[in-house]
N, C-alpha and C positions, 0 to 999 in steps of 0.2 A: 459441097465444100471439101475441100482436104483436111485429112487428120489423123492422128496415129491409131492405128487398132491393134490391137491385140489377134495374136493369130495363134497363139498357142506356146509352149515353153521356149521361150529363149527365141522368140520371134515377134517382133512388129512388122508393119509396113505402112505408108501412107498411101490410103485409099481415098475415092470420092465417098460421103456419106452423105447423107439427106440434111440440109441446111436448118438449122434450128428455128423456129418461128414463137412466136410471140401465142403462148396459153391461157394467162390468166392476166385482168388488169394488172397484177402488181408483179408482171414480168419487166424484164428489159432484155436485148437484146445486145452484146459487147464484141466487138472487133477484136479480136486478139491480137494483142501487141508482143505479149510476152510470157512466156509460161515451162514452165521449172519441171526437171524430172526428179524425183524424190526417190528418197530408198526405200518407202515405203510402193511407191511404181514398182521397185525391181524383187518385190516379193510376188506379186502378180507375175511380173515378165519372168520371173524363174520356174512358176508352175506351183509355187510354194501356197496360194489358194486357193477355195473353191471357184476362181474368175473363168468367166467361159470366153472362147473363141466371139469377136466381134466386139467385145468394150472398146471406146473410147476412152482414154487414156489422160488424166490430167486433171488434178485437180489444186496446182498453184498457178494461178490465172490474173491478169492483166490488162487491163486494155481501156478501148472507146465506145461510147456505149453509143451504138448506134437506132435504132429505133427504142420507143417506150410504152408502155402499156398506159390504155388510158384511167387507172389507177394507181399510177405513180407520181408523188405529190414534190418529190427532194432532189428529185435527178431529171438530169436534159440532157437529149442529144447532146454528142459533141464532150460530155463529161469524162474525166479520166478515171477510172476507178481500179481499185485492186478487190479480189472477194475474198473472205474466208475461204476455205477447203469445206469449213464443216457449211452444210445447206445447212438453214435456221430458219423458223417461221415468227421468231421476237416474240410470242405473245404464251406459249404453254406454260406451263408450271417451270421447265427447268430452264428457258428461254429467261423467263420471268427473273429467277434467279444467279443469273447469269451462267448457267453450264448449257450453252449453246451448242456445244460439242455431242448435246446428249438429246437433243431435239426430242420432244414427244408426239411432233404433226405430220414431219416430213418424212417419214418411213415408216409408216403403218408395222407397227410387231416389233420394232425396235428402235433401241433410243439412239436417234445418229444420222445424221444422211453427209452423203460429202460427193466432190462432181468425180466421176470417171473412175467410180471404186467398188470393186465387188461387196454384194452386199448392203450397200450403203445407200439404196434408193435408186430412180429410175434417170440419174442425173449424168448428163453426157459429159465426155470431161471438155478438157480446156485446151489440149494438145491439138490443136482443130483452129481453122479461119474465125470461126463465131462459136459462143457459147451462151445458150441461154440462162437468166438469173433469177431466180421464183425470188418472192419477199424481197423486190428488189431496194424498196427505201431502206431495208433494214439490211441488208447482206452488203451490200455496195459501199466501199470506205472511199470516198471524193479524195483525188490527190490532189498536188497544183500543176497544171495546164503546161503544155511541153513535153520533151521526151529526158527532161535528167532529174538522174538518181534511178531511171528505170531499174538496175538490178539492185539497189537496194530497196527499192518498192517493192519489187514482185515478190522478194521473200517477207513480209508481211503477210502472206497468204496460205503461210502454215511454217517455215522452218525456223526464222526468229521469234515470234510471240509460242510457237511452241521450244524453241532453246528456253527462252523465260518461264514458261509453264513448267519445266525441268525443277526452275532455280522456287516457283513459287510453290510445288507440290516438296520440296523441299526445306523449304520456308531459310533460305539462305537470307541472311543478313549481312549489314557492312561490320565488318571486322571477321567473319566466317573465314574459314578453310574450307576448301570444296574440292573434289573428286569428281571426276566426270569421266566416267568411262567410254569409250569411243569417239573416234576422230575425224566421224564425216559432217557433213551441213550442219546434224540437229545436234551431236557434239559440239563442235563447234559455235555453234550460237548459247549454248549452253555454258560455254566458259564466256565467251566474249559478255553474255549475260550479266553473270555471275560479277566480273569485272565491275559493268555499268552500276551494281546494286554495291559494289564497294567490301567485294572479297577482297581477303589481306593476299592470300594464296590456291593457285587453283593449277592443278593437277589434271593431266588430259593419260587415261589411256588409249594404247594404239599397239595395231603393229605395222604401219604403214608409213613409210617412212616422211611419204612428201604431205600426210595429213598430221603427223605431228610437226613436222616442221612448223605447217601453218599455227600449229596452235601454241609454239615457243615465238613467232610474231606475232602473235598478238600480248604476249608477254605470259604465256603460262607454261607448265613447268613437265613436259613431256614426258612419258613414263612406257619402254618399250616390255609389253610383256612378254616376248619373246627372251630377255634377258633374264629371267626371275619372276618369280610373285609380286604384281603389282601389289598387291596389298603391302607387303613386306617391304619393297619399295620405295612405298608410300610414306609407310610408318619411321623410315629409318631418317627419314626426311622433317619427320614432325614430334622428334624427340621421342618418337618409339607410342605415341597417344592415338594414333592416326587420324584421320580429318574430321574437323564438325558437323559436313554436310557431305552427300556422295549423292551422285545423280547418273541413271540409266539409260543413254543413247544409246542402248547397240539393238536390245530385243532380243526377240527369240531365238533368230540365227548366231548367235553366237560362236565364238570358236573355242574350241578348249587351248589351254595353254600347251605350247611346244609339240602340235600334232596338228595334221590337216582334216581334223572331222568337229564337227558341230557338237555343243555342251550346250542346251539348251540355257539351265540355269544357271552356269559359270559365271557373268556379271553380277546376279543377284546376291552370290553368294561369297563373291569377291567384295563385294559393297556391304557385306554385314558386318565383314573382315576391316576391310579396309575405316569405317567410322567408329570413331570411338562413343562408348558407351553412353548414353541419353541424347545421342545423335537423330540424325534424319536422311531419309532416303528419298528421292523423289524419280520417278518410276516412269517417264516418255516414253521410253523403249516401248515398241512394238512387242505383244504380247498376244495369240491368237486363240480362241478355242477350240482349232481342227487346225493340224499340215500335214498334208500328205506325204511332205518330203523328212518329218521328222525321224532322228538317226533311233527312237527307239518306241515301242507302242503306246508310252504314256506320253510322252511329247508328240505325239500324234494326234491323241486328244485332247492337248492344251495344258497334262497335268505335268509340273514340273517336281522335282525333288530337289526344295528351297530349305536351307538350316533356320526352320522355324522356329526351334528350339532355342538356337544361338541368337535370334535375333530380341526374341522375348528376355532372354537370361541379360543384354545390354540394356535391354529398356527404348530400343529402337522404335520410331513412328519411321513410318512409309504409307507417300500417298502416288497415286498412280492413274492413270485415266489420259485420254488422246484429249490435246489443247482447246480449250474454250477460246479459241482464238479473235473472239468479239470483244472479250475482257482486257485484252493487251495492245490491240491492233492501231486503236486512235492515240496514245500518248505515244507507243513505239514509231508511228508515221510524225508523229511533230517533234521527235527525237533524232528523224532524219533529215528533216526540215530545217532544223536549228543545225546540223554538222552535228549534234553530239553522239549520233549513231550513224554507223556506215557497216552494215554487214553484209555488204556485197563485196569485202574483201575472199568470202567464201567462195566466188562464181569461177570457176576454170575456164569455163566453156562460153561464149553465145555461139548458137549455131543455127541457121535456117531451120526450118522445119522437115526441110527435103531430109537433111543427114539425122533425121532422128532415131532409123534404124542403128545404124554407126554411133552411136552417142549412150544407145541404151547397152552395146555391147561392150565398150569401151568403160564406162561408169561401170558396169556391174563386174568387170574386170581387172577392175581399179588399176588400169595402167594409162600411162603417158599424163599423168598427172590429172587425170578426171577427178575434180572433187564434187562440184556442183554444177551444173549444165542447164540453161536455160536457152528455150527455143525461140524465135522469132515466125509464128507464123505470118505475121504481117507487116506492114512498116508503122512505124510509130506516129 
């Protein structure tokens, strides 16, 4: 089958790979209809982890599920599903308790598996014709039959139930102020979130100009840090108290303000700034324990210099950890179902599969309006 590999820094290509087959009863096997390139992909595609030459690429996935294991009890041929990112086995300790995200079966030495990610178990990704789907009763969310809303389906597979993870590791409330730093996908679904849960006001920083736009149509309140101190910004906006809630999209690449080199902790410590005192932080950004391309030896080892002190002296809680996207996925899918969620306003792109070199260069260049790009490698 065809599918995106990874070849090395700042290169894919679509190659033939060996087509996935059915390993355990409670496999399925799924056509791929539809499948999303993430910014967390273009930490890989930049060299920025330890991912080796040959991964398969892709782990916001789509499709039909074409053969099934003969221990799969919920799902039939012909069925339309979307999966999580995170691989889950439903039944460990943290499965159990719904941190799916942190699986204890599916990556032997570590808590976590997810499809086409360094690190994250032996799982091919989705960027490809077929992908296979272990624990499939349990990973597989059944959509309804046909091919609409497809791009607001496929981001159920990690960038809106993870925008929401932002809003609930934050514990945003209706009548909240919220901050949201950064203005790509998981931005972005993170204010749009934020909205659905009945923020009064919600604050997007950026510095790009056509992803804040996006995020002043959706009705929030754009904030270029190239101008000034987003916090200061912020503040001068919310009677000088600054916001009740602030939330983490960008991660560890970050930029520092008014300079072209990487500040590792500059959100985090823009966000201690920026909420006012007995506030909350909630921490989706991308966060790594090794980069190679880090701009100094302790952001290399994952250690950042975060004002810990200021953040204890407000009385600040922050919770942090990649989306249990099992926990969010089925009311966020019948939220789309009803019209009252459409977050496929984020999608810039569909594109073949063929131009998915051209897609990951252009997204991670953020020019010509790339905000979010999703592939078709098949027909629906």
């Amino acid at each position: 089958m065809r599918a995106v590999v990874y070849k090395g820094p700042f290169e894919v290509a679509i190659e033939q790979v060996e087509d996935p087959r059915i390993q355990h009863p409670n496999d399925v096997l799924v056509r791929v209809t539809s499948t999303a390139i993430c910014g967390s992909d273009l930490h890989m595609y930049e060299g920025r982890t330890a991912a080796e030459p040959g991964i398969v690429f892709g782990h916001e996935n789509l499709g039909v599920i074409e053969e099934t294991g003969e221990g799969v009890t919920t799902l039939s041929k012909g069925d339309r599903v979307v999966m999580p990112f995170n691989v889950a086995c439903g039944f460990c300790k943290n499965c159990s308790a719904g941190f799916t995200g942190f699986c204890l079966t599916v990556n032997p030495g570590f808590a976590g598996g997810a499809y086409g990610y360094v690190a994250m178990g032996p799982y091919t990704g989705g960027q490809a014709e077929y992908i296979r789907v272990p624990y499939a009763d349990f990973n597989c969310l059944k959509l309804p039959e046909g091919t609409e809303k497809e791009t607001d389906f496929v981001l159920l597979a990690d960038i809106f139930p993870t925008g929401y993870h932002g809003n609930e590791l934050a514990d945003v409330r209706p009548g909240d102020s919220v901050a949201v730093y950064g203005a790509g996908p998981v931005g972005l679904m993170a204010a749009y979130s934020a909205m659905l849960r009945g923020a009064s006001k919600v604050f997007v920083v950026d510095r790009v100009a056509e992803r804040l736009q996006k995020a002043r149509e959706i009705g929030a309140i754009p904030v270029d840090f190239t101008q000034g101190s987003p916090a200061e910004q912020i503040k001068e906006q919310t009677g000088g108290e600054g916001t009740d809630k602030g939330i983490d999209a960008v991660g560890y690449q970050a930029q520092a303000q008014g300079e072209d080199r990487e500040e590792p902790a500059i959100v985090l410590n823009s966000l201690v700034e920026t909420v006012r005192p007995t506030g909350a932080l909630g921490v989706p950004g991308l966060y790594v324990p090794s980069d190679p391309g880090g701009p100094d030896e302790q952001s290399k080892k994952g250690m950042l210099m975060v004002a810990v002190g200021r953040l204890f002296e407000k009385g600040l809680r922050m919770g942090t950890g990649q989306c249990n996207v099992k926990r969010y996925n089925r009311h966020l899918r019948d939220m789309i179902i009803e019209d009252r969620a459409k977050p496929g306003f984020v999608v810039s792109h569909e594109l073949p599969l063929d131009q998915a070199s051209s897609a990951y260069e252009k997204f991670d260049k953020r020019v010509e309006g790339y905000t979010k790009v999703v592939l078709h490698p098949q027909a629906a």
